[in-house]
C-alpha positions in Angstrom: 0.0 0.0 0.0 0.7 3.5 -1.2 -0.1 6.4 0.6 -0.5 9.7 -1.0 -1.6 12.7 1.1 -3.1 16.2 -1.2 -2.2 19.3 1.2 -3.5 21.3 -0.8 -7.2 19.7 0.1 -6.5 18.9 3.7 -8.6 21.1 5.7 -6.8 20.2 9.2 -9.3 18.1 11.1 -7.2 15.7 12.3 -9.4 12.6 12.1 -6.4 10.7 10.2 -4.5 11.6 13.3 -6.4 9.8 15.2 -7.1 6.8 13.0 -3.3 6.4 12.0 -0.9 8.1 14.6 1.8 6.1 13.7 1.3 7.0 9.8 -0.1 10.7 9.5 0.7 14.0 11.6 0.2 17.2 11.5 2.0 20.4 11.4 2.1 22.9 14.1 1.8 26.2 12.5 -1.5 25.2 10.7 -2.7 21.8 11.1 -2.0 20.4 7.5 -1.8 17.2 7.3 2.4 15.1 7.3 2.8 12.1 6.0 5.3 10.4 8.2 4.7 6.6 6.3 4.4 6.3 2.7 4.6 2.7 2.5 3.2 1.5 6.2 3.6 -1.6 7.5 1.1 -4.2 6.5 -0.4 -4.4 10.4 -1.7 -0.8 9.8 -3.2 -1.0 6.8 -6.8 -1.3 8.5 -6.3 1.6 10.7 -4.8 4.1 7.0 -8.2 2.6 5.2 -10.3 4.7 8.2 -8.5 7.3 8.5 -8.7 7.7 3.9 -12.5 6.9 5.0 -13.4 9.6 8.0 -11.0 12.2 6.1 -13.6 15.2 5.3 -11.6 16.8 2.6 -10.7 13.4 0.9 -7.1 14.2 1.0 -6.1 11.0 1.5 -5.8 8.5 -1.2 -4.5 4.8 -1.1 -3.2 2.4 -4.3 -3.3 -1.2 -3.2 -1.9 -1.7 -5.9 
């Protein structure tokens, strides 16, 4: 799995945050989403799926591929 991350659309709710701690973050100045896994581990797969899911600006997208 592939994680790409749109700043640009991230409105700085945080919900990936919480879904994925140990894959997304945010920065201090204004919230914006950081990617701090592109390629995360296979046992947090399930937890990047909900946090692409709850995102409200759909800045998160995933290729499975």
């Amino acid at each position: 799995m592939k994680v790409v991350i749109d700043q640009d659309k991230c409105v700085g709710a945080g919900q990936c945050v919480l879904a994925a701690p140990d894959v997304f973050d945010q920065r201090d100045e204004d919230g914006i989403v950081v990617l701090l896994q592109e390629y995360p581990p296979a046992e947090l797969h399930e937890d990047v799926r909900q946090a692409a899911r709850i995102c409200p600006a759909l800045a998160i997208e995933l290729d499975e591929a």
